[in-house]
ROZA-248264 format. One line per 4 residues: their letters; for each residue x negated, y, z of C-alpha. Coordinates in nm, 4 decimals, always signed. Each point is the difference from the previous one (the first is absolute). Example, Ala and Ser with C-alpha at 12.3 -4.5 7.8 and 13.67 -1.06 7.14 Angstrom:
BEGIN
as) -1.2300:-0.4500:+0.7800; -0.1370:+0.3440:-0.0660
end
This chain:
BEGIN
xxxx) -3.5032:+0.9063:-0.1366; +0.0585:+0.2203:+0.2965; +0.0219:-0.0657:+0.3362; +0.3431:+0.0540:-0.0160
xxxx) +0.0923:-0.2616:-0.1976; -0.0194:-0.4013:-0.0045; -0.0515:-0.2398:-0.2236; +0.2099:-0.2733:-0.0205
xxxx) -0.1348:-0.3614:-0.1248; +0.1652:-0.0784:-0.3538; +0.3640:+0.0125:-0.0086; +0.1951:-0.1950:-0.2900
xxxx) -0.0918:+0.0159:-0.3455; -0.3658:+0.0891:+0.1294; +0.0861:+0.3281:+0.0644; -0.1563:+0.1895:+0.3000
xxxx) +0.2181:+0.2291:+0.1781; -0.1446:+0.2852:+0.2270; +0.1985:+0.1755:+0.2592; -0.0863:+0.2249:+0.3136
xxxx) +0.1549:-0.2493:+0.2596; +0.0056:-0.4265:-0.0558; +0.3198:-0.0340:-0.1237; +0.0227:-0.3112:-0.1820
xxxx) +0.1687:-0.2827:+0.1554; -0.0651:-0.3211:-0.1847; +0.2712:-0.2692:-0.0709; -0.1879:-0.2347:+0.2595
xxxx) +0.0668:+0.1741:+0.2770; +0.3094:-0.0417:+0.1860; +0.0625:+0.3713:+0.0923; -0.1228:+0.3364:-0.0372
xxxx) -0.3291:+0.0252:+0.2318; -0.1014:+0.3493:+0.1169; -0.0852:+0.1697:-0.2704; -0.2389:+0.2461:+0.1586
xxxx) -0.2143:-0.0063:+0.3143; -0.1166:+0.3852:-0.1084; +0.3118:+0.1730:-0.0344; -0.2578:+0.3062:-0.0641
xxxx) -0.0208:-0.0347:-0.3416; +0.3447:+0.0752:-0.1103; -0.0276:+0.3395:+0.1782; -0.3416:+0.1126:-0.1567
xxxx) +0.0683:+0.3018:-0.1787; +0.2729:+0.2055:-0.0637; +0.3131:-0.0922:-0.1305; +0.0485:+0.2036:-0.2339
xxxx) -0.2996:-0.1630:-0.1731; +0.0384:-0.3377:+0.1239; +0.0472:-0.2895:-0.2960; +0.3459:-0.2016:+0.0658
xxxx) -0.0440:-0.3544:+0.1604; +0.2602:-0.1939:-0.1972; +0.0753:-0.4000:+0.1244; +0.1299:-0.1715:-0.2628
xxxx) +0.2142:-0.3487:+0.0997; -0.0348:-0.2520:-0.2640; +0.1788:-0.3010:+0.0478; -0.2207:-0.1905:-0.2729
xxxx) +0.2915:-0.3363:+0.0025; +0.2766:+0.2472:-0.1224; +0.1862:-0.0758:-0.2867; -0.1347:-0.3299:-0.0207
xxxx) -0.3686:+0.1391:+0.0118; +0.0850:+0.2586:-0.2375; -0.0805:+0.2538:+0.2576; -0.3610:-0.1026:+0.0330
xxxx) -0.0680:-0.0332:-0.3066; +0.1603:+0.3452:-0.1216; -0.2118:+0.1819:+0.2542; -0.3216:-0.1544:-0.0515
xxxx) +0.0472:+0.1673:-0.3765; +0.1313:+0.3248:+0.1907; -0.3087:+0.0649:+0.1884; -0.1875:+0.1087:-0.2821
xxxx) +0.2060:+0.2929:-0.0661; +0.1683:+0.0679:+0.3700; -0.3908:+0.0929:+0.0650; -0.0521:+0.2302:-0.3087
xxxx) +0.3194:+0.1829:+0.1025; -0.0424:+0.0172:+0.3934; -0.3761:-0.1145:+0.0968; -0.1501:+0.4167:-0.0673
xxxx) +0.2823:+0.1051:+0.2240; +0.1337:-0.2997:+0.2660; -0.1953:-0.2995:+0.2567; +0.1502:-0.3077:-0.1807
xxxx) +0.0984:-0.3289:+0.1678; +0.1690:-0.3199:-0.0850; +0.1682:-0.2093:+0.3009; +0.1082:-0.3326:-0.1552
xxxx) +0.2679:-0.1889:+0.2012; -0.0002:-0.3459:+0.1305; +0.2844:-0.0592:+0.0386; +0.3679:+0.1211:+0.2012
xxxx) -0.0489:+0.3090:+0.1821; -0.3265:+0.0694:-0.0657; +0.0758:+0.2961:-0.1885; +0.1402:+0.1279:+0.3396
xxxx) -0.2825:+0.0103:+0.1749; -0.2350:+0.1260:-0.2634; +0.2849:+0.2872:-0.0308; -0.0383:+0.0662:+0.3876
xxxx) -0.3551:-0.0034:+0.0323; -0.0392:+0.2526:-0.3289; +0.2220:+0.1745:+0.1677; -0.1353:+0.0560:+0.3662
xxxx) -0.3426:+0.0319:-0.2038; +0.0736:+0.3257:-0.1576; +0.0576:-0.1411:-0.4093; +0.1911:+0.2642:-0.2475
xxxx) +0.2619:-0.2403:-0.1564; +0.0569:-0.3586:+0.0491; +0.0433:-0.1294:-0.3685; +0.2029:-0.2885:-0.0494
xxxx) -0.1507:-0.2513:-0.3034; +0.3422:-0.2137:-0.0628; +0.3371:-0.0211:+0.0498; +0.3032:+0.0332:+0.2280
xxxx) -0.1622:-0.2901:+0.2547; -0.3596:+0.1911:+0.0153; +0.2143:+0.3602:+0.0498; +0.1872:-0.1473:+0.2079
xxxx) -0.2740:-0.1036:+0.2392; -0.1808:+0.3248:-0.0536; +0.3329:+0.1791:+0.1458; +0.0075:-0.2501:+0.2499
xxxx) -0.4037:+0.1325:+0.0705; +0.0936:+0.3716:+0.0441; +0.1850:-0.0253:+0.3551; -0.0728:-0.2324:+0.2964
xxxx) +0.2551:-0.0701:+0.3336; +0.2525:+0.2263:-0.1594; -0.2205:+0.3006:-0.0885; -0.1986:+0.1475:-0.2883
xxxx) -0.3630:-0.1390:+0.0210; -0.2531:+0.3156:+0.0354; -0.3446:+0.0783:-0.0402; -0.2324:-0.0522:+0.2947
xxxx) -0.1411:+0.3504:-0.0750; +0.2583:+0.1929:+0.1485; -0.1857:+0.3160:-0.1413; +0.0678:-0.0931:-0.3556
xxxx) +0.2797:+0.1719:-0.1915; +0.0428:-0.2408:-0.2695; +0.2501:-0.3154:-0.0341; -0.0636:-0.2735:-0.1610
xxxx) +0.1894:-0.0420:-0.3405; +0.1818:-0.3068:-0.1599; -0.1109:-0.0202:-0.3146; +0.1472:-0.2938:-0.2890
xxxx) -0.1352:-0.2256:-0.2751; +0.2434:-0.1912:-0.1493; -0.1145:-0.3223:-0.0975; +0.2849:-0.2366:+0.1462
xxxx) +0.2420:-0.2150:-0.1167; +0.3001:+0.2419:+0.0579; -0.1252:+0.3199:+0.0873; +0.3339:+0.1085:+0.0398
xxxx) -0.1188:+0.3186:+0.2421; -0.1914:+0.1334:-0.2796; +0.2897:+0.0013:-0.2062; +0.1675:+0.2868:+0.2492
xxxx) -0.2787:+0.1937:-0.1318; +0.0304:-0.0421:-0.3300; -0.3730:-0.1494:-0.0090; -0.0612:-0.3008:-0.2647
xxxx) -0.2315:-0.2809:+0.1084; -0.3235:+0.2094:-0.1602; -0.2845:-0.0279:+0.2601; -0.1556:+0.2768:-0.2348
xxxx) +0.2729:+0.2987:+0.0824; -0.0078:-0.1454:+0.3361; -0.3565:+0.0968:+0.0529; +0.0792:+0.2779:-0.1653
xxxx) +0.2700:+0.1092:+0.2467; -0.2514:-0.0690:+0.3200; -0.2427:+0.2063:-0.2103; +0.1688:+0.2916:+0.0137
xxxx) +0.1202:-0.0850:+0.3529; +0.3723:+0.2315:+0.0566; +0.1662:-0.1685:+0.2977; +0.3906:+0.0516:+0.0905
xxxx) +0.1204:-0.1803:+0.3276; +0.2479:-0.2882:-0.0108; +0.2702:-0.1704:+0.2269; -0.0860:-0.3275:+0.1598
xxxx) +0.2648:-0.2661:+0.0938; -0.0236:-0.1581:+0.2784; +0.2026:-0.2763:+0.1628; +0.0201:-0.1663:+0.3124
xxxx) +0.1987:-0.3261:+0.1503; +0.0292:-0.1906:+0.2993; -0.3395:-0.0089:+0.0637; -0.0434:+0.3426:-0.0022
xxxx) -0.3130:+0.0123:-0.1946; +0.0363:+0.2602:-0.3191; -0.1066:-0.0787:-0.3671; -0.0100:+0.2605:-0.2502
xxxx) +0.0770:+0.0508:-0.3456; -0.0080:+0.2227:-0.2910; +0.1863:-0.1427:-0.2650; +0.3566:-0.2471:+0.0267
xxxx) +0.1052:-0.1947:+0.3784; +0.2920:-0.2450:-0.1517; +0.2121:-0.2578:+0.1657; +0.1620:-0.3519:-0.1052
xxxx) +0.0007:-0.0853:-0.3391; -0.2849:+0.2457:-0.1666; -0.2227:-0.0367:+0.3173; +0.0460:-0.3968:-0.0323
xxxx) -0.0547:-0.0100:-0.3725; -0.3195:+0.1714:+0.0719; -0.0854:-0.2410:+0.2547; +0.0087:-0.2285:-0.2700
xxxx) -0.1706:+0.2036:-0.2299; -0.3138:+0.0257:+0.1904; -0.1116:-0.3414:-0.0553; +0.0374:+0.0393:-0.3677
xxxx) -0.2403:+0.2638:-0.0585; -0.1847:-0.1704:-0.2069; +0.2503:+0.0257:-0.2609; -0.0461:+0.3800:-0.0248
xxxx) +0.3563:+0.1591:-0.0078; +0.1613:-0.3248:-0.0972; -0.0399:-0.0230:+0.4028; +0.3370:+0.2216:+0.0650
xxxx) +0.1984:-0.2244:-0.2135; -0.0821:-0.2955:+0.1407; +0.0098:+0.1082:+0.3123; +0.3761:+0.1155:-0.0713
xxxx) +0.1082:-0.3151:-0.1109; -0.0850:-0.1839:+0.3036; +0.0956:+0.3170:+0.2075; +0.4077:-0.1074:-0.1903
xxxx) -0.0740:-0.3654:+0.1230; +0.2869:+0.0076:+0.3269; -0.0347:+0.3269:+0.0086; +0.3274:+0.1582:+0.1963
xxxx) +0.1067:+0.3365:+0.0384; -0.0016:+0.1570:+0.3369; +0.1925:+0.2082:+0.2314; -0.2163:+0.2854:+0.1623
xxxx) +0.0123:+0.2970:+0.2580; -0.1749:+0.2857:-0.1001; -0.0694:+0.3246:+0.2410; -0.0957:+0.3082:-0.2403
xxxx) -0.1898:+0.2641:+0.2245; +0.0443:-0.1040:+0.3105; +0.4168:+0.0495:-0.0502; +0.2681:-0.2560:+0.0409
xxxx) +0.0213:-0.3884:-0.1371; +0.0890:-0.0601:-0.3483; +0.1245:-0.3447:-0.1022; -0.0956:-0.0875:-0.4025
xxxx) +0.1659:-0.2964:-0.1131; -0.1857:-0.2657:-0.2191; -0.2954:+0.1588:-0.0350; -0.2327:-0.1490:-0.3135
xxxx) -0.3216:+0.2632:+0.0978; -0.0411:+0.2584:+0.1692; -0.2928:+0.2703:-0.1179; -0.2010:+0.2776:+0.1790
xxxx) -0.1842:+0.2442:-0.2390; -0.2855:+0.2160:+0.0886; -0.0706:-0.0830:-0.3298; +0.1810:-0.1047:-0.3423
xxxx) -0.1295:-0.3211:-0.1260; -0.0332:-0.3509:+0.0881; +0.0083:-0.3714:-0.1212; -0.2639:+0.0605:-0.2928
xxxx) +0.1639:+0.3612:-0.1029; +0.3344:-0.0384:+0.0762; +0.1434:+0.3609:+0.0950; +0.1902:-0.1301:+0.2596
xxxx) +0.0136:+0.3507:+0.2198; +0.0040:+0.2619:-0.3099; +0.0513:+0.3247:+0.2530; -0.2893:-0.0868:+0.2353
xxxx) -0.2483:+0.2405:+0.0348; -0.3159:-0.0324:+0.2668; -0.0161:+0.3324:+0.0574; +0.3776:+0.0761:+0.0628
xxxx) -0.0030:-0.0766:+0.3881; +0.3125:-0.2876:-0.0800; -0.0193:-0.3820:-0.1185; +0.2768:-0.0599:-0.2360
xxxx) +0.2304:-0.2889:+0.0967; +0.1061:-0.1967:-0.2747; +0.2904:-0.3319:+0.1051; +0.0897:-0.2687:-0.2225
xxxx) +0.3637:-0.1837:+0.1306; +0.1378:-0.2865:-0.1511; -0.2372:-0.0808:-0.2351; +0.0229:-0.2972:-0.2363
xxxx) -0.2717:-0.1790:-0.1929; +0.1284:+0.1051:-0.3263; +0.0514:+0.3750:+0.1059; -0.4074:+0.0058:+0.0227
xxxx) -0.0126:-0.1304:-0.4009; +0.2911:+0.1936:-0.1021; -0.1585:+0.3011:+0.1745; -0.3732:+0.0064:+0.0173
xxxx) -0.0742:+0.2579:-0.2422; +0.1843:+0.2616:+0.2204; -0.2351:-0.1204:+0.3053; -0.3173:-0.0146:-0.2049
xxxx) +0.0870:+0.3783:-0.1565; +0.1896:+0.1759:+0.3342; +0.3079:+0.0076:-0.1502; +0.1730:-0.2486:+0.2482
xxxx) +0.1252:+0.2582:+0.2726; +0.3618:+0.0503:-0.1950; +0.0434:-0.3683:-0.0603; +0.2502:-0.1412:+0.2586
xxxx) -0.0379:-0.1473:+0.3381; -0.3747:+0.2477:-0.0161; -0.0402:+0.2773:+0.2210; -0.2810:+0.2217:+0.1236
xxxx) -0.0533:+0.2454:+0.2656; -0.2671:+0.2044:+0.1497; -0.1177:-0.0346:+0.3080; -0.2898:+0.0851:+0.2599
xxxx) +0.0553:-0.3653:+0.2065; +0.2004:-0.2924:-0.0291; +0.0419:-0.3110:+0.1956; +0.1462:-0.3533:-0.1492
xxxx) +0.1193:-0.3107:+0.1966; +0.1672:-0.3139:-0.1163; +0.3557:-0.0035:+0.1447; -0.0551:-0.3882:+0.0282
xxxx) -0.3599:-0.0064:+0.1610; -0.0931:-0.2598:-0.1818; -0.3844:+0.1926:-0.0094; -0.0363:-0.1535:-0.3805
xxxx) +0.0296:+0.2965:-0.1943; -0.2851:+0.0716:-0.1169; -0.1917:+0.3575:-0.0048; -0.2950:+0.1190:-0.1711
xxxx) -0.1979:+0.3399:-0.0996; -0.2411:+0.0814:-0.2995; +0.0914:-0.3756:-0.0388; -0.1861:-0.1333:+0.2821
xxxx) +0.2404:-0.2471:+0.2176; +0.0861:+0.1539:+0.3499; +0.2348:-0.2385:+0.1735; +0.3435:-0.0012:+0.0326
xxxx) +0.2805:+0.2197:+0.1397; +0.0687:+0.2517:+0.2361; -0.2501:+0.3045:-0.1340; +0.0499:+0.3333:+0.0197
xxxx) -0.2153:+0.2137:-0.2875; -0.0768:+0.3680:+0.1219; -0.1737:+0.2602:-0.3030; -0.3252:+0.1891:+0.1334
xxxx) +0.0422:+0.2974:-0.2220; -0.3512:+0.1568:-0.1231; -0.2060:-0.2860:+0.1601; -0.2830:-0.0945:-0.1835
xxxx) -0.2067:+0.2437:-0.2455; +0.0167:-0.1403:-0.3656; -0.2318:+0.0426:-0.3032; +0.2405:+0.0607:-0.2932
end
């Protein structure tokens, strides 16, 4: 081994995992130490010639362990395919937010990509990772030219982002795709509330029903997809629709009467692969704004197929609209509607969701 690289003690599945700076972050710890007293070694030699550092965030209780499992029997043939050419290194999480931290510290440390081992939640967080106090996290090495990458496994329960893409929950063509490493940039949500603190997201920010129903749904994962329909069901249980005020960049008040959900796009799926934004694209510069009004239970059986297949937009009381920022209140300020993104809950109303077109450098 040279002295350029370091040995790390045996990772899971008694496999070793060498990289030129100590990336690993174990499951014990509570947060990302420093991953590198000798910030040296990522500069040695030139770039041109330099192997890729690639972090790869494993959240090993996704998908009801699934996730740890499925890359234990991954590693095997992630190192065939990137070990001549890349610095490998697994960062199991501990638990919420850890990801974040692990993302910020790769970050600041120089890493290539960021790749996300899981679902929405684990993307989500990695996101999260890539800015700090409203800014894009950057490398301490202000000399280097390089960003850091996101990068995607999909190994979740959902893994609705993926479906954007077209990609199929195959870890196999998803090493494949990091293998050959082309990178395209893509928008970034990001919303902020009363407390002024911004969150960020890449795929779906909903409101009322949907975002409540996934509520719900998140402490049913353990049921696999069967976790969206349950969650729906007691999402329905004194559920009410709701008047809202919507502001559609930065113009004048709208009022939407008897609103059932409200839907922000920078990507097309949610709830387990329902298509739910079908003309979202992350790399348009524009969420697409999909509004449900007046919603009944039985309008969700009769019509379910159309949500789950995009074909909802010309069925009535739907519309959709493109925009670059939109803010939402409840006309009765109740602050119990319910909003979420990438199906993580965020609180309640008043938000306003901006797009961050071309933020964040993707491996696709």
């Amino acid at each position: 081994m040279s002295m350029n690289q370091i040995a790390f003690g045996t990772g899971i599945a008694g496999v070793r995992v060498s990289m030129a700076k100590p990336w690993a972050v174990r499951a014990e710890l509570p947060r990302a130490p420093d991953l590198c007293a000798d910030r040296s070694i990522l500069r040695s030699g030139s770039s041109s010639s330099r192997r890729r550092d690639l972090v790869f965030v494993v959240n090993p209780s996704g998908a009801n362990g699934r996730t740890g499992k499925e890359w234990k029997k991954l590693l095997p043939y992630l190192r065939s395919r990137l070990g001549a050419d890349c610095n490998i290194c697994e960062s199991l999480t501990s638990g919420p937010s850890h990801a974040i931290d692990i993302t910020r510290e790769a970050i600041r440390e120089g890493a290539d990509a960021v790749i996300v081992v899981g679902g929405d939640g684990t993307l989500h967080e990695v996101v999260n990772g890539f800015f700090w106090a409203g800014k894009p996290v950057t490398n301490h090495d202000r000399e280097v030219t390089h960003s850091t990458a996101l990068g995607l496994i999909p190994l979740g329960t959902g893994s609705d982002f993926a479906r954007t893409f077209g990609w199929k929950n195959d870890p196999h063509e998803a090493i494949d795709r990091i293998a050959k490493g082309q990178r395209s940039r893509i928008d970034v949500g990001v919303i902020s509330g009363e407390d002024g603190e911004p969150h960020y997201f890449v795929n779906v920010a909903d409101i009322h029903l949907s975002a409540k129903a996934g509520y719900y749904a998140s402490r049913y994962k353990r049921f696999g997809n069967l976790c969206y329909v349950i969650g729906a069901l007691k999402a329905f249980v004194g559920h009410r629709n709701q008047d809202l005020k919507i502001k559609v960049n930065e113009g004048e008040w709208e009022l939407y009467s008897q609103v059932t959900a409200l839907c922000i796009g920078n990507a097309k799926f949610f709830g387990g692969g329902m298509k739910i934004t079908p003309n979202a694209d992350p790399h348009s510069g524009n969420f697409e704004v999909v509004i449900l009004q007046d919603f009944k239970w039985y309008d969700f059986i009769l019509k379910l197929h159309k949500l789950y297949n995009g074909t909802h937009l010309t069925v009535k009381n739907v519309s959709s609209r493109s925009v670059h920022s939109i803010e939402v209140e409840d006309v009765s300020g109740s602050g119990s509607i319910y909003v979420q993104s990438d199906g993580e809950h965020l609180g309640f109303l008043p938000r306003k969701f901006c797009i961050l077109p071309s933020a964040v450098e993707m491996i696709c």
